[in-house]
N, C-alpha and C positions, 0 to 999 in steps of 0.2 A: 504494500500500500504506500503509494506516495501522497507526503503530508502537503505538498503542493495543492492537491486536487483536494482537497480537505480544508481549505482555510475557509472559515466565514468572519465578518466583521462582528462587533459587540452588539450591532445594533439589529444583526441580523438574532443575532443569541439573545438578544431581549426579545424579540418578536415573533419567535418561534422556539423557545426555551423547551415547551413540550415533545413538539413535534422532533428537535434535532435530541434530544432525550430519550425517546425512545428510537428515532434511529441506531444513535451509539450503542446501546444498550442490544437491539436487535441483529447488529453487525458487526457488532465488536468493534467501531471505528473511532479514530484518535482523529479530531478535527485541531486545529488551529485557531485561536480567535485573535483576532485584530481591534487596536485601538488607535486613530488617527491614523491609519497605513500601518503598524510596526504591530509584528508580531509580540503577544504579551502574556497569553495563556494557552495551554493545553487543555483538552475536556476528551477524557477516554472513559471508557465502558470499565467498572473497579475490577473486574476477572482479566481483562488485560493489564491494569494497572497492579494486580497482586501477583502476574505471573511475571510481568516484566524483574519487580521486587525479588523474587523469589532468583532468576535467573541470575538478577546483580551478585545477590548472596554468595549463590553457587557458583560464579566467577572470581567471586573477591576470597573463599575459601581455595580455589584452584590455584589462584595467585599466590596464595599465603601458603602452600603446598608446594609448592614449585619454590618461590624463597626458600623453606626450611629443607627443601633436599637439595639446594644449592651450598647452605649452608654445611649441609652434612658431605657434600662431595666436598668442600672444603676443609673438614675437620678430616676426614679420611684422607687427603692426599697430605694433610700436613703432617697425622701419624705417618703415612708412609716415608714422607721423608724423612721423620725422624730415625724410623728403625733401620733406612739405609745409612744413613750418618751414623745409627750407633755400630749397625754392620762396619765399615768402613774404618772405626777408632778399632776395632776388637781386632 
């Protein structure tokens, strides 16, 4: 869905508050609203807006998963270099 195709003004959102309400709601669709030409809010269906959340979640745990095994590749290579340095004195 492109959010182009989706933009109404505020005064269109005042005048058909119902109507584009249950659109969202029946289509799952994220509109756009506009105030003097500039975009200024979002208005989406809350079951896309819970799943969007939900995905963030599960991206920002992936993230934090991938740092800590980055970190662990780095605690691991640094043991290794240690026991070849102690190799190496012996």
């Amino acid at each position: 869905m492109k959010l182009s195709e989706s933009v109404k003004s505020i005064s269109y959102l005042k005048a058909n508050a119902a109507n584009l309400i249950e659109k969202i709601n029946k289509e799952q669709k994220t509109f756009v609203i506009t105030q003097n030409g500039e975009a200024k809010v979002i208005v989406q269906d809350i079951k896309v807006y819970e799943k969007t959340q939900e995905t963030m979640a599960m991206l920002k745990l992936l993230a934090m998963t991938r740092d800590k095994n980055k970190e662990a590749k780095g605690i691991q290579e640094t043991f290794a270099d240690l026991r070849n340095e102690l190799k190496s004195i012996q």
